[in-house]
N, C-alpha and C positions, 0 to 999 in steps of 0.2 A: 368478421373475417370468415371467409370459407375453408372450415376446417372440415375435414375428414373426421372417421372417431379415431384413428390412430393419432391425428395431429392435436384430438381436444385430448385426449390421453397425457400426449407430451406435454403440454400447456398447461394440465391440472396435477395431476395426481404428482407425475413422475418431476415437475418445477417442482412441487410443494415439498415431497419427499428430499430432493437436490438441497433446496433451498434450505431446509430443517438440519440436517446434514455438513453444510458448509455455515451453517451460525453457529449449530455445535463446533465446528473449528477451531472460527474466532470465538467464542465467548470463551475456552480455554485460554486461549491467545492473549485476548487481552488479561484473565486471571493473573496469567504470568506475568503478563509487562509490569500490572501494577501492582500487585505484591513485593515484587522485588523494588522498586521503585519509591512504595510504602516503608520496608526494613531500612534501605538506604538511607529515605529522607531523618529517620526518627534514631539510626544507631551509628550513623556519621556525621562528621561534619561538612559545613556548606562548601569548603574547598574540594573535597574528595567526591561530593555528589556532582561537582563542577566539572572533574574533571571526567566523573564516568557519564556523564552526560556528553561527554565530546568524543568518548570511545562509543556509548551507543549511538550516537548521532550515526558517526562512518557507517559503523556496520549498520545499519539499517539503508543508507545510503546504498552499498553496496551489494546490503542484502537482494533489494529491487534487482539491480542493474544487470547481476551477472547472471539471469535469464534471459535479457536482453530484448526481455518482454513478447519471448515466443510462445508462452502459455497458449495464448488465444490462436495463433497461430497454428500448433501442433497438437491441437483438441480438434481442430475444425480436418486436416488434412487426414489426423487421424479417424475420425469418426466416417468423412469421403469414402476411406477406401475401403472402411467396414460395411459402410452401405452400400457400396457398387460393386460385393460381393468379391472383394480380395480380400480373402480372409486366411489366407497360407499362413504360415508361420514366419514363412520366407520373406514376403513382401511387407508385412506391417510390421512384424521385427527389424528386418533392413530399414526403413522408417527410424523407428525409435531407436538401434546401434547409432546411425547417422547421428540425428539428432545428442544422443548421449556424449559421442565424441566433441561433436561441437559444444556444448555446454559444457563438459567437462574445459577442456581449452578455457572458455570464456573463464570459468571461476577462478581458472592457476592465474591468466593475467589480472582479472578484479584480485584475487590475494596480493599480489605486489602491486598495485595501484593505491591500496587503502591500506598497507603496509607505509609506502611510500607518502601518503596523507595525511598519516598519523604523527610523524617528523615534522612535517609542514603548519599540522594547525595548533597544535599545543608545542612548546620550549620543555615542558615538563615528564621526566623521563619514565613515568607510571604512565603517564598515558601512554607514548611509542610504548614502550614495551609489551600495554595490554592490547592496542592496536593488531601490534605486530602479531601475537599470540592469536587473535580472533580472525586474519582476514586468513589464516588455515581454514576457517569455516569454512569458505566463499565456494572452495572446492568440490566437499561433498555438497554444497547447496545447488548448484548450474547441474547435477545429476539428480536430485531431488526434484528440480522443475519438470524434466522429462517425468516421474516416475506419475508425477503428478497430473499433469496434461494426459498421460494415458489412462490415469485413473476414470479423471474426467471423461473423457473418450468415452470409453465403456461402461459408465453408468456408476462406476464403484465410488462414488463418495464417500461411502461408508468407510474404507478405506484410509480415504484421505482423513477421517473424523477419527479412525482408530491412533493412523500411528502420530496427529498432532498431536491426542491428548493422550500417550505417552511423553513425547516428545518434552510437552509443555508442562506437566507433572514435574519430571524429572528435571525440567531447566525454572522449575521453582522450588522445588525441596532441595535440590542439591545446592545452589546459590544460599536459598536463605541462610541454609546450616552454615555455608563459607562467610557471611555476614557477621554472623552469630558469633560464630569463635576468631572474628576478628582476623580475618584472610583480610589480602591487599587483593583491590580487584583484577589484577592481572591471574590469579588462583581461578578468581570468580570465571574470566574467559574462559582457564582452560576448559573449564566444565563446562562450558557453552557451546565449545568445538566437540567436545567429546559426545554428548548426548546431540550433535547433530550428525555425528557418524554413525551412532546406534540407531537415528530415524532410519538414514542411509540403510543398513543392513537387514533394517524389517522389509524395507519397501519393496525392492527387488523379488525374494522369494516371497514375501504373498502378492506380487503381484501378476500371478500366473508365467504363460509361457510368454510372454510378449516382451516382457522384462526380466525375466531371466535367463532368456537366451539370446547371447547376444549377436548380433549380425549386420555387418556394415555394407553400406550401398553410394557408391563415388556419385550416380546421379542425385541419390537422396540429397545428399549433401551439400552438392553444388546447389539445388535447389533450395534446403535451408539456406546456404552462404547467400542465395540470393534475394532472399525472402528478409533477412536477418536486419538490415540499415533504417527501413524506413519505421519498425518495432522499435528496434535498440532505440533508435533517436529518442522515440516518443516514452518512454521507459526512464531511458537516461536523462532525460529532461524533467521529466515528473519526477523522480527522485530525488536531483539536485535543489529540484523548485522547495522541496517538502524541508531539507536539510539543509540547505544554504542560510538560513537565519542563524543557524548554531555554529556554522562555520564561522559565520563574520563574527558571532557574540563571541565565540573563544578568540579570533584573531586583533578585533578592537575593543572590547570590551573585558570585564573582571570574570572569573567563576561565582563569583555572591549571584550575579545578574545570570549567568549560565543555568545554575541551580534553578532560580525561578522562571526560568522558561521551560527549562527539565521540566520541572511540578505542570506547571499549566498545562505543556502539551501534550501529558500523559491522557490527558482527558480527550484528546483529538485522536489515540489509538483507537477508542473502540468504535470510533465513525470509520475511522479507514479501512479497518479490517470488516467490519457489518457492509460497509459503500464494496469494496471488492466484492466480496462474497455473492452479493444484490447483481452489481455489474456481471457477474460470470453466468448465475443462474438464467436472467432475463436477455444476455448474449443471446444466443440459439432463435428464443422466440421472439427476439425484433428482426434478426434474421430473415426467418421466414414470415413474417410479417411484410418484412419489404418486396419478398419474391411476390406472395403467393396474392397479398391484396395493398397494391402500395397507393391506392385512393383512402385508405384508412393508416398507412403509415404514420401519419403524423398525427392523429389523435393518438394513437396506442404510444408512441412515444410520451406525448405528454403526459399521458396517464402512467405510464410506468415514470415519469420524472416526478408527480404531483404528491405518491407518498411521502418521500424521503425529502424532497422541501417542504411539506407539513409539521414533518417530524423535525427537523432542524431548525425551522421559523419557532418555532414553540421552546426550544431548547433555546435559542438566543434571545428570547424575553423573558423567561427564564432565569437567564445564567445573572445580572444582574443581583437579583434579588436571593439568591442559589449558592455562587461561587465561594464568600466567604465560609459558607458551614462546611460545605464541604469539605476543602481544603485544609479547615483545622482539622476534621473529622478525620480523612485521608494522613495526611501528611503533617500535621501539630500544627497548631498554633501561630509556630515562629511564621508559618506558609500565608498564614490569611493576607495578606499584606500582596501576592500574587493575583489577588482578583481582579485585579482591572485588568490583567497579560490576560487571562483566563475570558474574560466576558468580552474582548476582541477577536481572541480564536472562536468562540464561539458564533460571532459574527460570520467568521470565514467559513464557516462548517456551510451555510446556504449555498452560496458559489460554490463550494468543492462540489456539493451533491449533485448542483442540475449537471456541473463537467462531469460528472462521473455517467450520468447515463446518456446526456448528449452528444457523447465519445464513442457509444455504441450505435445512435445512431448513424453518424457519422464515416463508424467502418460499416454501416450494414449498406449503405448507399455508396461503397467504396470512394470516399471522403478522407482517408486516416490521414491524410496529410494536411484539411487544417487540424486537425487536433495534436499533428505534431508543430505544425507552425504557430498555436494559441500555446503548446509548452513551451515554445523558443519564446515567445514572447512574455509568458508568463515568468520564466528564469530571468530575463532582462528585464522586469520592471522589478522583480524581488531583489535582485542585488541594487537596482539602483535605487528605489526607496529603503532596502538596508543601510547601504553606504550615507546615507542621508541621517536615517531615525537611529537604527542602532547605537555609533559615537555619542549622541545625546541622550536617550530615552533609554536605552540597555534592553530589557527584555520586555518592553512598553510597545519600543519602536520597531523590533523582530516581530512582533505579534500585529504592528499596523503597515509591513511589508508583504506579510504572508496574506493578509487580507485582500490586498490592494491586487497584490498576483493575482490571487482566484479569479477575485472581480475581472480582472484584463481579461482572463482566458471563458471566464464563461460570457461575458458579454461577447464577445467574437468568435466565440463555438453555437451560443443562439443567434445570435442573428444571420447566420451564414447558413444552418439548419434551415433556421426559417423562411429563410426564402430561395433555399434549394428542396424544398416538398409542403406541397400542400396542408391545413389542418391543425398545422404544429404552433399551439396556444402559445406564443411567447410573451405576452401581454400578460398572461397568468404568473408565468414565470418571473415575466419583471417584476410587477405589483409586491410579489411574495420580496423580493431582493430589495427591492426599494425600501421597504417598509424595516425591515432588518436595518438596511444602510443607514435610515434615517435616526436610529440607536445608539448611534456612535455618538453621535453630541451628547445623549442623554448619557450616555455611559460616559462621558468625558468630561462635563459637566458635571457628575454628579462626583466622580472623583479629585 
């Protein structure tokens, strides 16, 4: 690539730094998921882990959604107008007011959407009730997106690294204690909503003038409203795809079966959160990779795809031989009996990877539309091998649904890459997939 030293600057140091920065995040992130997740399994019982597995399911669902997946969007416009020197108060504040309103919006209706969800997919009145209590989250969370995206914008990761692991600290000691002394998890919510208002309240005033003052702009806006469908889609689809297994397991299926897909897919948080964080950093530089030198485009893709199916091909021959210690080790004993759910997620981890960075190809060659048409299709093949595996298999058959998704969406995100740019090793990529896929017998066989 022909880089400048300012462009190998951005590429080395200032990635590296980014990069460092947004794993500290997640590796909070996930701390929290699965500690709490840990207390639950080992100081309730398997109905009640059942049932908070379908209150976290929504919010996590929702959590995604009521962004509407404008992150990448309001990093990039933002960063625009920093570089092409509007830099007033006026104009990248009117930006970020804009945007705030809209997100805000967005979270008041995802709170009554997953309000309303939570009646829908469990009969059981702990669940609506903690549902109901948590999708107040959703609110301060569509203003937490902006605060975020401007973080990003201007470099401040560090930021974003400070107030998660407050954030995550506090939405781990405070739960566990409510575990401890035997709170119903509807308690446990409140304190989920509450330390997501206190993120709310740090973020704004350290996040200088740009975020704390606020200032709204009617063209800004229409231009998010117009920006806003072809994101949301891709967002809202990716989120359903992720959750829809535990929807159909609470709707045709027991909580006993609920609980062991809880357990197993705890282990698929710290891929999504480390895959995010990978995707947001390496964003920017496939970007300008595709402007500045797009006859090397497609190798630097695949080289940024080749780590993360390294690392996930090795984890799924692996998991096999892995799954049951852990799982006692983690979660007791009664859990080992999860490992076959467990070393089929772990299958799926390869497809989710290469979609996770073949999706930035994809927007960098302004593409984002098949990667929202591989989510639409990735949603309809998950519900309909759920509707299929689920009723028989229980949390066997949600785990060879979610599988079968990935598979759909990254085979037709590579191949349509592939022969929309030069370079782009997809042959590598299959090889690595194939070789995973051909595991399932052994793993199915062997149980």
């Amino acid at each position: 690539m022909n880089l400048n030293a300012t462009d190998k600057e951005f590429s080395s140091k200032a990635i590296t730094r980014n990069l460092l920065w947004m794993a500290w995040s997640g590796a909070v992130s996930i701390a929290n998921s699965i500690l709490v997740w840990i207390f639950m399994a080992r100081m309730r019982d398997v109905e009640e882990l059942g049932r908070f597995t379908i209150v976290m399911a929504l919010y996590a669902l929702f959590y995604s959604v009521c962004s509407l997946g404008l992150i990448p969007y309001l990093v990039s416009e933002i960063s625009r107008r920093n570089a092409a020197g509007e830099k007033s108060a006026a104009t990248i504040s009117g930006f970020i007011g804009s945007a705030s309103v809209f997100l805000l919006a967005s979270g008041i209706f995802c709170a009554f959407l997953m309000a309303a969800c939570g009646f829908w997919a469990s009969e059981s009145w702990s669940v609506r009730l903690s549902t109901l209590i948590l999708s107040l989250a959703m609110i301060p969370t569509g203003l937490i997106a902006v605060a975020e995206a401007s973080a990003i914008a201007f470099g401040r990761t560090r930021l974003i690294a400070f107030v998660s692991t407050l954030e995550n600290v506090l939405r781990t000691i405070v739960p566990l204690g409510l575990i401890w002394f035997g709170f119903d998890i509807s308690v446990i919510c409140v304190s989920f909503v509450a330390v997501r208002i206190l993120a709310l309240t740090v973020y704004f005033p350290a996040g200088g003038k740009y975020l704390s003052r606020f200032n709204f702009n009617a063209e800004d806006f229409r231009q998010i409203f117009k920006a806003a469908p072809t994101f949301a889609g891709t967002i809202i689809l990716a989120s359903i795809n992720w959750q829809a297994v535990i929807i159909l397991l609470g709707h045709f299926s027991s909580e006993i079966e609920l609980a062991k897909y809880g357990v197993a897919s705890r282990f698929l948080v710290p891929v999504s959160i480390l895959m995010a964080s990978y995707a947001s950093v390496i964003q920017p530089v496939i970007a300008q990779c595709a402007q500045k030198s797009p006859e090397r485009f497609g190798s630097y893709v695949s080289r940024m795809a080749s780590y993360p199916l390294l690392l996930s091909t090795l984890a799924a021959v692996l998991s096999p031989f892995l799954s049951r210690y852990f799982l006692g080790a983690f979660f007791g004993a009664g859990y080992a009996d999860v490992a076959p759910t467990l070393d089929i997620l772990a299958l799926s981890v390869v497809p989710f990877c290469l979609v996770m960075v073949v999706a930035r190809g994809l927007v960098a060659t302004n593409a984002q539309h098949i990667d929202l048409l591989a989510n639409a299709l990735g949603v309809a093949a998950c519900f309909a091998a759920g509707l299929i595996l689920i009723p028989r298999y229980g949390a066997g058959g949600a785990a060879l649904a979610q599988l079968f998704s990935f598979f759909v969406m990254a085979v037709l995100e590579t191949v349509y890459l592939s022969r929309k740019i030069g370079g782009f090793k997809v042959w590598r990529a299959a090889s690595v997939s194939s070789v995973c896929l051909a595991l399932i017998y052994i793993i199915l066989w062997k149980y």
